[in-house]
C-alpha positions in Angstrom: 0.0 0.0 0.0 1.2 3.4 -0.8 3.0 5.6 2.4 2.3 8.7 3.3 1.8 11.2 0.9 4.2 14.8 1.0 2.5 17.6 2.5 2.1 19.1 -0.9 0.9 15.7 -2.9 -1.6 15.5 -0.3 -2.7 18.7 -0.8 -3.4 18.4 -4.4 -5.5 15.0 -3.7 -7.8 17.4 -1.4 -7.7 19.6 -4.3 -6.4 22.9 -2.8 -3.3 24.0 -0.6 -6.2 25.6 0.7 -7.7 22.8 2.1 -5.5 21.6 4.5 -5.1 22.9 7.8 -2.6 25.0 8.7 -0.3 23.8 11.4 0.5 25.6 14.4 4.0 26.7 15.7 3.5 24.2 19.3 2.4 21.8 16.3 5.1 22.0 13.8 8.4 22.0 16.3 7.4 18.5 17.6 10.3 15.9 17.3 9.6 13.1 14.9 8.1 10.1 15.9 10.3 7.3 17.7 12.0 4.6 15.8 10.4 1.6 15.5 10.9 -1.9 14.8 10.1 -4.3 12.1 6.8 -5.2 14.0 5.9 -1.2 13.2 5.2 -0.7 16.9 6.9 2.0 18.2 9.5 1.9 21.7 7.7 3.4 24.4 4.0 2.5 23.3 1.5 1.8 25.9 -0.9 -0.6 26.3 -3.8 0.1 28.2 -7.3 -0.7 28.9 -10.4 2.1 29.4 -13.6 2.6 31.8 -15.5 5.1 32.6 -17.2 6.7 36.2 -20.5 6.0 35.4 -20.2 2.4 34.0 -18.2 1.0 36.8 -18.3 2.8 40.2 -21.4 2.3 41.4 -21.7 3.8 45.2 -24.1 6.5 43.7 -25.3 7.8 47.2 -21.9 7.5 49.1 -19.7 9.9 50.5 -21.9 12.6 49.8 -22.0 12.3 46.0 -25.2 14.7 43.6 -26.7 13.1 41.3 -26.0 12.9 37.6 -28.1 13.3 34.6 -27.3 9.2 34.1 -28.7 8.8 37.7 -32.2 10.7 36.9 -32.3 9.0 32.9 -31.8 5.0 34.3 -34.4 5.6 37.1 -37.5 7.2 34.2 -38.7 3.6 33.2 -38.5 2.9 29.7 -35.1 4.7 29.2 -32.6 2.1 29.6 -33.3 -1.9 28.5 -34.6 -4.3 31.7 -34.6 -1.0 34.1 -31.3 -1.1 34.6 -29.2 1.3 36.4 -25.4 2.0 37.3 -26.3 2.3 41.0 -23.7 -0.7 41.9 -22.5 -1.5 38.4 -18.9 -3.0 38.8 -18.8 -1.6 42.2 -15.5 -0.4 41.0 -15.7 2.3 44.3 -15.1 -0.6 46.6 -13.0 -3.2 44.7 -10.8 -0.8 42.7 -7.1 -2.5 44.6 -8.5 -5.8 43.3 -9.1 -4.7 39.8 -5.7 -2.8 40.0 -3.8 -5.8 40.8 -6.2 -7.5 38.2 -4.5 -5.1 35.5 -1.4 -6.1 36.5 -1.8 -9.2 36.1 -2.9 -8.4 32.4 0.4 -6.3 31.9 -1.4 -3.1 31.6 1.3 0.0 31.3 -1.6 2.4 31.5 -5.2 2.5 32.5 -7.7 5.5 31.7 -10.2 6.1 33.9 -12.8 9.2 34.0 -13.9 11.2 37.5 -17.7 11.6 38.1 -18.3 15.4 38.8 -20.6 15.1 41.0 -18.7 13.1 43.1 -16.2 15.9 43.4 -19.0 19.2 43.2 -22.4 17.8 43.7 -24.1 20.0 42.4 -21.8 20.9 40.0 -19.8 24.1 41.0 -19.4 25.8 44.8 -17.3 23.9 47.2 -15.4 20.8 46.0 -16.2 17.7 48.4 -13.0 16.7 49.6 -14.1 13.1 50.4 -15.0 12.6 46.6 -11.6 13.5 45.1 -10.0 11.6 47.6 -11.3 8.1 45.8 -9.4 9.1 42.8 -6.3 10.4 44.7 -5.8 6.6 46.7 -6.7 5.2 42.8 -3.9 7.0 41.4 -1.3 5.9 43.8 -2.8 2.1 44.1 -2.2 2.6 40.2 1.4 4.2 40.4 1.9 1.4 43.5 1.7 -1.4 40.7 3.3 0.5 38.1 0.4 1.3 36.1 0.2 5.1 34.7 -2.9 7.0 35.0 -4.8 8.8 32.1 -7.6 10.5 33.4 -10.5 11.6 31.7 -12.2 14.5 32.9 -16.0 14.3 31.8 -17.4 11.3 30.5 -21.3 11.8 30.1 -22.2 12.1 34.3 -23.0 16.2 34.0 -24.5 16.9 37.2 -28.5 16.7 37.9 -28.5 20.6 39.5 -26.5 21.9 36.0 -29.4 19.9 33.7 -31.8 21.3 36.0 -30.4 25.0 35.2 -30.6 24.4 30.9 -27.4 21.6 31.2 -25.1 22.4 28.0 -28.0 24.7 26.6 -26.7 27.2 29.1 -23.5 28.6 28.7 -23.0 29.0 32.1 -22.2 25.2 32.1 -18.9 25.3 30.2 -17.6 27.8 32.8 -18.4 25.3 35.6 -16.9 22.4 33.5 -13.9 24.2 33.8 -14.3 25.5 37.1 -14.0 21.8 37.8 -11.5 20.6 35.6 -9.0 23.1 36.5 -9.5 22.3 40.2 -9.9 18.5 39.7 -6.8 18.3 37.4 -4.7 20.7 40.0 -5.7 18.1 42.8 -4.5 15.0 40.6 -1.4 16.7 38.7 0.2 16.8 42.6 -0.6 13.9 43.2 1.6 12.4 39.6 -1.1 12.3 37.1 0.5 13.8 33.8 -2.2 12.8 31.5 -5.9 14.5 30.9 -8.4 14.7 28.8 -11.1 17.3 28.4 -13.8 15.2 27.2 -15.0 11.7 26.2 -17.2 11.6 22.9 -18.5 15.3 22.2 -20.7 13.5 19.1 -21.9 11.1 20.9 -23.7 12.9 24.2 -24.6 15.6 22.3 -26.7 14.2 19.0 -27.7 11.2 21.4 -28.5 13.1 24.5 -29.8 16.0 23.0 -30.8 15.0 19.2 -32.5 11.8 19.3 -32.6 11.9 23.0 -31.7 8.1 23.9 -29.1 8.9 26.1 -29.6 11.4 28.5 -31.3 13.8 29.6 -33.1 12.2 26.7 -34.2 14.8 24.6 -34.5 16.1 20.8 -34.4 20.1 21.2 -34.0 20.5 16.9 -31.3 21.3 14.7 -30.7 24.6 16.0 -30.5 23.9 19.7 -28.3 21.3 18.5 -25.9 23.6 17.1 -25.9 25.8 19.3 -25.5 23.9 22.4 -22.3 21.6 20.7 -20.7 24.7 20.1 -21.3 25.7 24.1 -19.6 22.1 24.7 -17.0 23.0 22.2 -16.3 26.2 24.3 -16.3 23.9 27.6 -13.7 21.9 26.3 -11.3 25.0 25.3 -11.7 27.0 28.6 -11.2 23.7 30.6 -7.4 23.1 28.7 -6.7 26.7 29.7 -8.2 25.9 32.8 -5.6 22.7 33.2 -3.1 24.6 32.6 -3.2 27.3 34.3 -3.8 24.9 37.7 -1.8 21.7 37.1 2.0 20.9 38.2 4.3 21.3 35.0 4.5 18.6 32.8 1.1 17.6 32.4 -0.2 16.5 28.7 -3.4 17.9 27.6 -6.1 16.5 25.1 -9.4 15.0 24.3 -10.8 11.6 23.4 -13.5 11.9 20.4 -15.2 9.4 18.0 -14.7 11.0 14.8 -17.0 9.2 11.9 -14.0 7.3 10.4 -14.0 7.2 6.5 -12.7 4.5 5.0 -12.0 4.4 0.7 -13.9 2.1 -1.1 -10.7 1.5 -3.5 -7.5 3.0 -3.6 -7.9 4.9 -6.5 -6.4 8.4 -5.9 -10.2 9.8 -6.2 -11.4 7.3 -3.5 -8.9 8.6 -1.3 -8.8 12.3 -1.8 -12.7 11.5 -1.0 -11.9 10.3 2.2 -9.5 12.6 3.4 -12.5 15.0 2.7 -15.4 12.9 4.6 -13.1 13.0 7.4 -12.9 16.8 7.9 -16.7 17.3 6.6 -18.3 14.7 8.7 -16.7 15.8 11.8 -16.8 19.2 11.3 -19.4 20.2 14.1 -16.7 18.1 16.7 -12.8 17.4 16.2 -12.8 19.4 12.8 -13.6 22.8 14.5 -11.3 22.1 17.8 -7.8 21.5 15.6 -8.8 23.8 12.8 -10.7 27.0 15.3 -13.1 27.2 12.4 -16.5 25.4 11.3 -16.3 24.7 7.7 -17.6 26.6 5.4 -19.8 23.7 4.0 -21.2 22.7 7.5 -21.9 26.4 8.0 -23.7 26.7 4.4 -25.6 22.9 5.4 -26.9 24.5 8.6 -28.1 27.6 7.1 -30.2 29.6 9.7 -29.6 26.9 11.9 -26.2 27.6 12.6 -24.3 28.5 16.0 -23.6 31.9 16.6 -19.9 32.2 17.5 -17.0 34.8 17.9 -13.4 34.4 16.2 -12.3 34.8 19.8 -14.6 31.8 20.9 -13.2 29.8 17.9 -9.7 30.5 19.1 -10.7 29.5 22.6 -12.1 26.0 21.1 -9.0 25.2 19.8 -6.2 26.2 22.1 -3.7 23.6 21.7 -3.2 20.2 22.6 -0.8 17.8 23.2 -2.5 15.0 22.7 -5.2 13.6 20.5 -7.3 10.8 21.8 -9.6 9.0 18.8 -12.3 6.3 20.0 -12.7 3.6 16.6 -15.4 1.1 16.9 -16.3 0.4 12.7 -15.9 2.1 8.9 -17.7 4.4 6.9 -17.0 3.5 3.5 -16.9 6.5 0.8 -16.1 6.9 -2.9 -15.6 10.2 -5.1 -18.8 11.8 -6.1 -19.8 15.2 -7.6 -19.2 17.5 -4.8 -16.5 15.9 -3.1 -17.6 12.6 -1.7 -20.5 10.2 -1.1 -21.1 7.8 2.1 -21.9 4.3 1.0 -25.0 2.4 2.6 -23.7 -0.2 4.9 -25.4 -3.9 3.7 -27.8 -5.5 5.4 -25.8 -8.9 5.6 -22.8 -6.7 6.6 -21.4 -8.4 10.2 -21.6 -7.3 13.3 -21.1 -7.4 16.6 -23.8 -8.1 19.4 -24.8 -4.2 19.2 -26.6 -3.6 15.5 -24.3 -0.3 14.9 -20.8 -2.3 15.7 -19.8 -3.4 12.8 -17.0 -5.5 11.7 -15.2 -3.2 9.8 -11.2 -2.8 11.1 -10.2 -0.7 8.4 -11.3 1.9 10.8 -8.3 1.8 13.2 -5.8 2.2 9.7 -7.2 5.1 8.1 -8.7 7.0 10.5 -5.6 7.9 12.3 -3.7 8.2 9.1 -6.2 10.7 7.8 -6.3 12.7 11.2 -2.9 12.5 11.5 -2.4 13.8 7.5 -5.2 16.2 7.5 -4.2 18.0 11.3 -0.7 16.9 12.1 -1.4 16.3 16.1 2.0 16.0 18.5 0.5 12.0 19.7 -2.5 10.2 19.1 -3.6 7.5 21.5 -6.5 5.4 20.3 -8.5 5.6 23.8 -10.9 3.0 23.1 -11.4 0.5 20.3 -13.4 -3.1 21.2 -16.9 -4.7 21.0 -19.4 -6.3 22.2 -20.3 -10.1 22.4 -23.1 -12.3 24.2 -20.6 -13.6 26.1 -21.2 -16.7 28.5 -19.7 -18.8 30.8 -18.9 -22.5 29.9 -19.2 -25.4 32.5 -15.0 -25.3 33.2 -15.4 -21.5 34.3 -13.7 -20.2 30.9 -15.4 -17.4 28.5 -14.2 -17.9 25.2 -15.0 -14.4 23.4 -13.6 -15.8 19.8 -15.2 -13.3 18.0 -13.6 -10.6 20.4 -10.1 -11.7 19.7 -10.7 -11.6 16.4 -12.1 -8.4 16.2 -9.2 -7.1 17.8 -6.4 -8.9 16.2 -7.7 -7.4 13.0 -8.1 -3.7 14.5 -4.5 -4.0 15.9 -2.9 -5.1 13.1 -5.1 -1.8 10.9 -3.6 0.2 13.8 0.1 -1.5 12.7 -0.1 -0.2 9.4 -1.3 3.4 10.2 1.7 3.6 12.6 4.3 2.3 9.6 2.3 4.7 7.5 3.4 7.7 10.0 0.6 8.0 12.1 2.0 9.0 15.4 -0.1 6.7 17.5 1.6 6.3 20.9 -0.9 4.1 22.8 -3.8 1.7 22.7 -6.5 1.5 25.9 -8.8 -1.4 24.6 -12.7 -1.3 25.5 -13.3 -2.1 28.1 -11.7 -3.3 31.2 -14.6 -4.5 32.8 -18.1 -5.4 31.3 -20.1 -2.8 32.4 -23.0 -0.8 32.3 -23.2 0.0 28.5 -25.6 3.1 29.0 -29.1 2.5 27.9 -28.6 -1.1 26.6 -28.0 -1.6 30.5 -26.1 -4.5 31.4 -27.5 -6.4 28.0 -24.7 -6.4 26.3 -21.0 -6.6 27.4 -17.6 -5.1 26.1 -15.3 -6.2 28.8 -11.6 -8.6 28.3 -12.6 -9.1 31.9 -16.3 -10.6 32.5 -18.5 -9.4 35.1 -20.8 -11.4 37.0 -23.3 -9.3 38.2 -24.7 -10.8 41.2 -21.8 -11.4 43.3 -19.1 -9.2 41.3 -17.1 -11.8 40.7 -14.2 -11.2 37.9 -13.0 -13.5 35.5 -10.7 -12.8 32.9 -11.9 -13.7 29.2 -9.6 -15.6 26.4 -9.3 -11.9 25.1 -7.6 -10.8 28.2 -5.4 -13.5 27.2 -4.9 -12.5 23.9 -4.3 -8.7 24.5 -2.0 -10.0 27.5 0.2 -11.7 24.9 0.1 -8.6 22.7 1.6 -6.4 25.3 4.4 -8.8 26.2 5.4 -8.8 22.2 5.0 -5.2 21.7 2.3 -6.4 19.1 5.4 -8.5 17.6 2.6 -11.4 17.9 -0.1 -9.5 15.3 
């Protein structure tokens, strides 16, 4: 397969000089990427594994904890499949020095994990609860204690009840308070050795689902318009909180965010196929990652949205994309696109296409090649991290105690060795955190479908670790040598 193209070649596949971002000064004066050997992998890479507050703490009423907008959605009936709720979950609060010694029994080098707001401001802003952070301080050295470093993710969904209760991220006020408490929450942690945070977890994803569709929550469909508006207010929550960990944090922290860009994938490798792709990937994302690297909404998003569009300042653009150090991209499956009149055309997925346990997963690696290669092409970020990448399996328990997840070793030894070949290909991807650690509470499928290397069984917590555990076990040992 053809490498990477020069800055200039690539520019004439997108059509225009024009067209492709230009790249900061932080940007540009980053070292090249570290050598790597004939496996592709780089030296240094870590291999992690990913949860989130919500999904796996549980203890929703302890230590003085407000409610969340995931607390209010599981309890309306109807919201999330069998009633469930993530009032125990993985009970993660209580058993987290198991789990951390589970990890290193995995190999783990890193683990990201995200804090729950309200745990730390209950209802949101005022007066941190000291009790709250301290649950993520004794993590982070029971982590360090085993060797294990600590990537912390900042919001993950669990916006507090009070906030929602005020207009949520239809407010403005919100993205002040998100940084209020990021700044605050990320000065605690920095002292205490955390060098890694990111902003956010899935800007797409809580926004069209939780406000679009509404079938996440707070489960509601406010209209294009709203829409807009309110992703650009999450956009601007996201900028003022990477001033805001800066300007609290000990030196050497690393800033960034974790997003779930639509990744297109060219249906051949025609030159036009792949110019076409390179221009799904800014157009498709250009409400989300496209506007935070570039400090602009595209002019065709802007033209698509009409009177619809979010009203917005140059210096709220430049505030949206103050710069990071890190890039954190979430891959799950492909969109597959071809040159069409106008740039590009997405390509129905077929009905007999496979998938995974959840309809939308499906199994399409290709994903984990090209979309960091066209990220890293198209913006040029310092480090990438792929901060999750797995799926999801009816997974069961056989008669000798063993889950054999197959189809999940599979899945991933294909998406690992896609993520091979965008790292030989240039893209600086400097570490892997599969999904999930644990199975967990999968928001509102409930506990109906599971993503874990590690399964869960519900009624008495117990963990046992899946032949996927195994697998990814022997992939950190190698270095991915084994792929």
């Amino acid at each position: 397969m053809k490498g990477f193209w020069t800055r200039r070649e690539f520019a004439r596949l997108l059509g225009s000089a024009a067209a492709v971002p230009a790249v900061s000064q932080a940007l540009a004066e980053e070292k090249p990427s570290e050598p790597h050997g004939p496996d592709g992998i780089p030296a240094g890479f870590l291999w992690g594994a990913a949860t989130a507050s919500y999904q796996v703490e549980g203890a929703v009423h302890e230590g003085g904890r407000g409610a969340s907008i995931w607390d209010t959605f599981s309890h309306t009936p109807g919201k999330v499949q069998n009633g469930d709720t993530g009032d125990v979950a993985d009970d993660f609060f209580h058993r987290y020095r198991d789990d951390v010694q589970l990890m290193k029994r995995m190999g783990l080098q890193a683990f990201r994990f995200s804090v729950a707001w309200p745990r730390v401001f209950p209802s949101g802003s005022g007066t941190p609860l000291v009790q709250g952070l301290d649950f993520y301080k004794k993590l982070v050295d029971e982590l360090h204690a085993n060797g294990i470093e600590p990537f912390c993710t900042l919001y993950h969904w669990d916006l507090p009840q009070a906030l929602q209760d005020n207009g949520g991220w239809e407010n403005p006020d919100t993205a002040r308070h998100l940084a209020d408490y990021e700044g605050y929450v990320a000065g605690e942690l920095s002292r205490a050795g955390v060098r890694h945070f990111f902003t956010m977890n899935e800007i797409r994803t809580f926004a069209e689902l939780g406000y679009g569709n509404g079938t996440h929550a707070p489960g509601l469909a406010v209209g294009r318009k709203r829409l807009a508006q309110l992703t650009h207010t999450i956009l601007m929550g996201h900028g003022l909180s990477v001033q805001a960990i800066r300007a609290h944090s000990a030196t050497g922290v690393r800033v960034g965010l974790c997003e779930n860009p639509v990744a297109p994938v060219p249906a051949t490798l025609e030159p036009e196929d792949v110019r076409a792709a390179a221009l799904a990937m800014r157009e498709e994302n250009a409400a989300y990652l496209t506007a935070i690297l570039e400090g602009r909404y595209t002019e065709k998003y802007l033209r698509r949205l009409e009177d619809d569009a979010p009203r917005f300042t140059a210096d709220e653009m430049r505030t949206i994309s103050s710069p990071l150090d890190a890039v954190g991209l979430n891959f799950y499956t492909s969109t597959y696109v071809r040159s069409a009149p106008g740039g590009y055309e997405v390509l129905p997925t077929p009905s007999d296409f496979p998938h995974t346990a959840s309809t939308w997963l499906t199994v399409s690696p290709e994903c984990m090649h090209w979309g960091p290669r066209l990220v890293q092409e198209l913006w040029q970020p310092k480090t990438i991290y792929i901060t999750e990448n797995g799926c999801s399996a009816a997974d069961t328990m056989t008669s000798r105690g063993e889950v054999l997840d197959t189809g999940r070793v599979m899945y991933l030894r294909n998406c690992l060795g896609q993520m091979r070949q965008a790292i030989r290909n240039g893209a600086a991807v400097k570490g892997y955190f599969v999904w999930s650690l644990l199975d967990n509470f999968e928001w509102a499928d409930g506990y109906s479908k599971r993503f874990g290397v590690v399964y869960v069984d519900y009624g008495n917590q117990t963990r046992t670790p899946k032949l996927s555990a195994q697998f990814y076990s022997s992939m950190i040992a190698s270095n991915g040598a084994d792929l």
